[in-house]
C-alpha positions in Angstrom: 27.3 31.5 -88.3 27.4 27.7 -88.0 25.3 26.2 -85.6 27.8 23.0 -86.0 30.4 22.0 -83.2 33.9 22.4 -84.0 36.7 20.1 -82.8 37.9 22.3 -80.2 34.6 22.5 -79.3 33.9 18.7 -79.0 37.3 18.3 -77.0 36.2 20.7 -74.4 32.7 19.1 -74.1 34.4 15.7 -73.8 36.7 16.7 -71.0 34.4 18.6 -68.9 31.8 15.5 -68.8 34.7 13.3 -68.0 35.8 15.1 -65.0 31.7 15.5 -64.2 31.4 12.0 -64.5 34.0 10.9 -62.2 33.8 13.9 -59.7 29.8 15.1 -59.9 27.7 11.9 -61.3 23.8 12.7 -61.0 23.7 9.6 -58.8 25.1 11.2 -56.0 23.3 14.8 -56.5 20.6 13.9 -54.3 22.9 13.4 -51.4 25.2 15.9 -52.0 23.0 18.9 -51.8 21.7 17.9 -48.6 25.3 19.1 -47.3 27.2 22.2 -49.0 25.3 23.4 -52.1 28.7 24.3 -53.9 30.9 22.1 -54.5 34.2 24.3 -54.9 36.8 21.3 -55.0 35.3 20.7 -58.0 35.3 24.3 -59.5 38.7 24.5 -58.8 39.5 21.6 -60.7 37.4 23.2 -63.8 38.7 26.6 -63.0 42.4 25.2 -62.7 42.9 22.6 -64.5 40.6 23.3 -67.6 40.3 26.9 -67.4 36.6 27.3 -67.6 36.8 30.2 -65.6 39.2 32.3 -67.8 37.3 31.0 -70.8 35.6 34.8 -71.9 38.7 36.7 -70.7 41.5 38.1 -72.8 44.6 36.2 -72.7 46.1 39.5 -71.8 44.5 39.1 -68.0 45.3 35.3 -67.6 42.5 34.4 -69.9 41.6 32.2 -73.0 40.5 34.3 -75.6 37.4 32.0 -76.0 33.8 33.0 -77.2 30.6 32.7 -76.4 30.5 29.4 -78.3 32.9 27.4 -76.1 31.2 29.0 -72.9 28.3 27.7 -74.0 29.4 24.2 -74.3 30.7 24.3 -71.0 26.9 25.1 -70.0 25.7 22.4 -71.8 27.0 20.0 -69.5 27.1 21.8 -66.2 23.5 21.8 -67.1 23.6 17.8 -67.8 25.0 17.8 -64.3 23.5 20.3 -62.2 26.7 20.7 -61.1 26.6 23.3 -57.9 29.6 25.3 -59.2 29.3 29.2 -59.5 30.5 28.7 -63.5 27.4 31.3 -64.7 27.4 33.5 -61.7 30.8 34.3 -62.0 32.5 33.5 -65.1 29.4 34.5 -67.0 27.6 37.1 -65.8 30.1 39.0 -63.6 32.8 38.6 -65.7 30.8 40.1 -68.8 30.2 42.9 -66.4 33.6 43.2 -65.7 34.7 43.3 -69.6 32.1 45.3 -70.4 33.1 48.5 -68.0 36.7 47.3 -68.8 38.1 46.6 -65.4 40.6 44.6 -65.4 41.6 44.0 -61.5 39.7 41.1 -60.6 40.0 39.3 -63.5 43.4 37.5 -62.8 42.4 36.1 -60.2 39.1 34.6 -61.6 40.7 33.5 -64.5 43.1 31.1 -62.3 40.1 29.7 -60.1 41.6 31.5 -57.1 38.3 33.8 -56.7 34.7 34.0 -57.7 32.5 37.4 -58.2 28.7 37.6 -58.3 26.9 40.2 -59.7 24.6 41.6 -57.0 21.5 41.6 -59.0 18.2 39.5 -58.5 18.5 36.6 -60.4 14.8 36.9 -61.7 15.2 40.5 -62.8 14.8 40.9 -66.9 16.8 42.9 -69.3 13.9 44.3 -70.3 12.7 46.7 -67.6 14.7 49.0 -65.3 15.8 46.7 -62.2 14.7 48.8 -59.5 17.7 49.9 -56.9 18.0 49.4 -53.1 21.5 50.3 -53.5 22.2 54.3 -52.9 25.7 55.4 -52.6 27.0 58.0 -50.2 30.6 58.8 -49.8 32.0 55.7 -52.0 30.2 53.6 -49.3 26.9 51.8 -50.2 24.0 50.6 -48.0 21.0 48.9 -48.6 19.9 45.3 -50.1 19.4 43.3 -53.1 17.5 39.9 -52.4 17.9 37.1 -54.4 21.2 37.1 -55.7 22.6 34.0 -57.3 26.3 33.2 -56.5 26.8 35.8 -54.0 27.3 33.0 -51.4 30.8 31.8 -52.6 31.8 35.3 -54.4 34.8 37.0 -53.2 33.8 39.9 -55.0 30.4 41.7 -55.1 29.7 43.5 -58.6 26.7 46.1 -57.1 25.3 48.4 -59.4 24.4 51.8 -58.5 23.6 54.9 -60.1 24.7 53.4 -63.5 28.1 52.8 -62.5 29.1 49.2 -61.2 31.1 49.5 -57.9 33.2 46.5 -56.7 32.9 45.6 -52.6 34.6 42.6 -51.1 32.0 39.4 -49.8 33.7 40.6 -46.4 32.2 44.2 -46.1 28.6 42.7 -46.7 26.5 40.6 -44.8 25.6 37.7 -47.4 22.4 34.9 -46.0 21.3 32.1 -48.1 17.6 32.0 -47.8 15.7 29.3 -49.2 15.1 28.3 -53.1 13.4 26.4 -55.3 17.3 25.4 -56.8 18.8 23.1 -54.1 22.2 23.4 -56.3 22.1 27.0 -57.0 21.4 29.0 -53.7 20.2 32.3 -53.8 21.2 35.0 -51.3 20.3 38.8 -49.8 23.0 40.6 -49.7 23.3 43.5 -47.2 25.7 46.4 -47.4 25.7 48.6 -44.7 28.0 51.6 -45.6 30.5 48.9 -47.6 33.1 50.7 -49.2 32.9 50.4 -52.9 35.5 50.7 -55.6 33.7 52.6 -58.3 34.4 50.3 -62.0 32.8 52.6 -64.4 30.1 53.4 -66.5 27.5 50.0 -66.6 24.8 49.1 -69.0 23.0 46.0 -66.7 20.3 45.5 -69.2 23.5 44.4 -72.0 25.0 42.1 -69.4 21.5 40.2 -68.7 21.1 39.8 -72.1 24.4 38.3 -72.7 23.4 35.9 -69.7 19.9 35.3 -70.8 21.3 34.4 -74.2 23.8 31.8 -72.7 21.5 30.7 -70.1 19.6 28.7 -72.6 22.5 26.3 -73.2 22.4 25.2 -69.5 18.2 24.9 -70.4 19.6 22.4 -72.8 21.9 20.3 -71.3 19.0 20.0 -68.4 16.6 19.2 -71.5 19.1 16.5 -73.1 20.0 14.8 -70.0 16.5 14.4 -69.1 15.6 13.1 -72.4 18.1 10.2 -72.4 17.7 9.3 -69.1 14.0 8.8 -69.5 14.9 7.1 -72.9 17.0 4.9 -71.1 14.3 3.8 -68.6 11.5 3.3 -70.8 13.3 0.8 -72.4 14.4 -1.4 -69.5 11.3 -1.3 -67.6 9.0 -4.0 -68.7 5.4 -3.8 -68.1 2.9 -6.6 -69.3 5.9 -8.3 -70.7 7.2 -5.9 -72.5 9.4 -2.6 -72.3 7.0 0.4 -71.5 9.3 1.9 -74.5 7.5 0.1 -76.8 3.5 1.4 -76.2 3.0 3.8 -78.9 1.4 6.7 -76.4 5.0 6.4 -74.9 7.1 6.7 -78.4 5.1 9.7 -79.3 5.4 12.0 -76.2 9.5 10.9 -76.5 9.5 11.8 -79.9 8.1 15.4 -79.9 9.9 15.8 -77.0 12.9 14.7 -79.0 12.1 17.5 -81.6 11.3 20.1 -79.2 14.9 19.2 -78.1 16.2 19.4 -81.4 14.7 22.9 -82.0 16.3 23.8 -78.5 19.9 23.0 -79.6 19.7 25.0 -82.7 18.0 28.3 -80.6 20.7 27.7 -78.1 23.7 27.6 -80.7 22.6 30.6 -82.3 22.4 32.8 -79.1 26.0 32.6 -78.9 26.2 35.0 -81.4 25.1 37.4 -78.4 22.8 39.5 -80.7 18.9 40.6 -78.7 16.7 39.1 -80.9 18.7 35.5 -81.2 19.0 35.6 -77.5 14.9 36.5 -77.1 14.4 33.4 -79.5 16.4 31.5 -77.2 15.2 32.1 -74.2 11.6 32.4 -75.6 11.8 28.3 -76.3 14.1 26.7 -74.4 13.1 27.6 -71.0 9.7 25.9 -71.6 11.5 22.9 -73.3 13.7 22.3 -70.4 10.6 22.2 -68.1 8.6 20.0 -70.1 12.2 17.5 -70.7 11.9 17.8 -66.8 8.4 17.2 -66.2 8.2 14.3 -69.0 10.9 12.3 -67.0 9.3 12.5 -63.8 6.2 11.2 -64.8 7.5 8.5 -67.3 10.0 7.5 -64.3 6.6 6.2 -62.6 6.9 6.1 -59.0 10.4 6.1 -58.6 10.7 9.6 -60.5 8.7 11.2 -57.6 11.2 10.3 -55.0 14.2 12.2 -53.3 17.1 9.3 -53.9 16.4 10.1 -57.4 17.7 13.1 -59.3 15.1 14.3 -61.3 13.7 16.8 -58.9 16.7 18.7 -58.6 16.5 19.0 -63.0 13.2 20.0 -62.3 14.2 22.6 -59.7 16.7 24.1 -61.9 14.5 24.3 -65.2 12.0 26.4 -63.1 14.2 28.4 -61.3 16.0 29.1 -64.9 12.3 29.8 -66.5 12.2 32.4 -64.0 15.8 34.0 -64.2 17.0 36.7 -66.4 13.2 37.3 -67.9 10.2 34.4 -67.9 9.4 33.5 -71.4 6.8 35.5 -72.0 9.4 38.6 -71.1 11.3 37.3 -74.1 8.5 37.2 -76.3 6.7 40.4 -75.9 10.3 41.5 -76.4 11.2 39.2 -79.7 7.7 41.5 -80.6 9.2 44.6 -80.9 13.2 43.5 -81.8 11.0 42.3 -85.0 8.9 44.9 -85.3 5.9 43.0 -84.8 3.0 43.9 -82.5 3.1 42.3 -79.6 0.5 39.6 -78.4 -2.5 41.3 -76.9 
C-alpha cells in the first residue's frame, strides 16, 4: 500500500478543516466545553452535509463505500480539533460492529446523521484480553453495567455485548450518567440496563472491532500530535526573549526537531494501520500514543506560562492524548502484543 494521500483524500481533509475552522476553532474549545461536551449541530453538519458518518458503510445502506483510509483522514483533523462530536464512537467503532455481525437496521439512519450508536464497552478495555462482562441476559432482556463507556451519552442506540452475541437496546431503555473524565470533549458514561430489552444482532468477535478502532485511533493521536507541533512552532517564533524569538535558542530548535521526526514517524505508522491488519495496527498504537503525549506535553511547557492556563487550549490536547494512551490498550498492551504477532519474545 501507499502511505501517500490521494486527491480524494486531500479534498475531504480540506473540507472538513474548513467547516472545523469556521464552526469548532481551538480558540473557542476552552469555553465551549464548559457548557455541552458534544457539539451535535456540528455533527450534523459533518454527518449531513459531508457524510462522515456513512463514510465505512456500503452504499447499499445509505453509505459511501469509503475505507479505512478516508476514515482516517477524517480523524486526522477531528483530532487537530478536539472536536466533541461522537465521529469514533459511532461511525467507527459501532458501526464496524455493526458490519461486522452484518446488521443492517441501524445503519440508515447513521449514515444520514439522523442517529448515533455507541458500543457499550469500556473505552480503556484492550483487544488483547477477554473484557470481562457485567452484562447477563435473561429472557432477551439484559441487566447489569458497563462503566466507562465513550459516546453512550449522545447514542441512540446501545451496541452491548453479551454472551458473544451483540444485542442492540435503545439509549431510552437504559439509564446512561456521565461521570467525570480526564477528556472534557469526550465524556465517558455508565450505562445501566435493568431488564432492557435487547434485539439480539448476531454472532460478535469484540476483540476484531477494538482492533479496527485501536488501529484508526492512532490517526486522531496524530492530528492531536501535528496540531500541537505547529502551534508551538508558531509561538516560539513570535515570542521574543532577550531580543530575540525563543525560536531561535538552539536547546529550543532541537526538542522541535525530534519532535518533528517523532511526528514524521507517527504519520507513516498511522497511514499504514488503515490497512486494518494486527500487527500494523499494534505498531501504530505502540508509537503514536506516546508521540501525541509528548506533542502535548512539549507545547505546554514551550507555551511558558500562558500554556498552563484554562483560556488556552492546550490542556484539553493534553486531556485527549492521555485519555487516548489509555483507550483501546496502553502502549505497552500493544507491544507485548506486536511480541508475539512477530514472533518475538516479549520484553521481560
Amino acid at each position: 500500500m501507499t502511505l501517500l494521500y490521494t486527491d480524494v483524500e486531500d479534498e475531504l481533509r480540506a473540507t472538513v478543516r474548513a467547516v472545523l475552522a469556521d464552526r469548532c476553532p481551538p480558540s473557542a474549545a476552552p469555553a465551549r466545553v464548559e457548557g455541552e461536551p458534544c457539539d451535535l449541530e456540528l455533527w450534523k453538519t459533518l454527518a449531513r452535509d459531508i457524510g462522515v458518518a456513512g463514510l465505512l458503510i456500503p452504499e447499499q445502506y445509505g453509505g459511501a463505500g469509503a475505507s479505512a483510509r478516508e476514515v482516517a483522514v477524517v480523524l486526522e483533523e477531528l483530532g487537530r480539533a478536539v472536536a466533541p462530536v461522537p465521529f469514533f464512537t459511532s461511525a467507527v467503532l459501532a458501526t464496524h460492529a455493526l458490519l461486522q455481525v452484518g446488521a443492517a437496521g441501524p445503519l440508515g439512519a447513521m449514515a444520514e446523521g439522523e442517529s448515533a450508536a455507541a458500543l457499550a464497552v469500556p473505552f480503556a478495555a484492550t483487544p488483547y484480553r477477554e473484557v470481562p462482562s457485567a452484562v447477563t441476559l435473561t429472557g432477551g432482556r439484559l441487566s447489569g453495567q458497563v462503566r466507562g463507556v465513550a459516546g453512550a451519552d449522545v447514542a441512540d442506540v446501545l451496541l452491548v455485548p453479551a454472551g458473544g452475541v451483540l444485542h442492540a437496546v435503545r439509549a431510552a431503555g437504559a439509564r446512561v450518567e456521565v461521570v467525570p473524565s480526564l477528556d472534557l470533549t469526550r465524556p465517558l458514561s455508565n450505562v445501566t440496563l435493568d431488564g432492557a430489552a435487547a434485539e439480539p444482532l448476531g454472532a460478535f468477535d469484540l476483540a476484531e472491532t477494538l482492533r479496527f478502532g485501536a488501529g484508526l485511533l492512532a490517526s486522531e493521536q496524530l492530528g492531536v500530535a501535528e496540531w500541537c507541533l505547529e502551534t508551538t512552532l508558531a509561538y516560539v517564533k513570535e515570542r521574543y526573549q532577550f531580543a530575540r524569538p525563543v525560536g531561535s535558542f538552539q536547546a529550543i530548535k532541537h526538542r522541535l526537531a525530534d519532535l518533528w521526526l517523532d511526528v514524521v514517524r507517527a504519520r507513516a505508522a498511522a497511514r499504514a494501520a488503515t490497512a486494518a491488519d494486527p500487527v500494523s495496527a499494534a505498531v501504530a498504537q505502540a508509537w503514536n500514543a506516546g508521540v501525541a503525549v509528548h506533542a502535548a506535553e512539549e507545547a505546554v511547557q514551550l507555551h511558558g506560562g500562558i500554556g498552563m492556563t484554562w483560556e488556552h487550549p492546550i490542556h484539553l490536547y493534553l486531556k485527549r492524548a492521555k485519555s487516548t494512551e489509555i483507550a483501546l490498550g496502553t502502549p505497552g498492551d500493544h507491544r507485548d502484543a506486536l511480541a508475539g504477532l512477530a514472533d518475538l519474545p516479549a520484553p521481560a
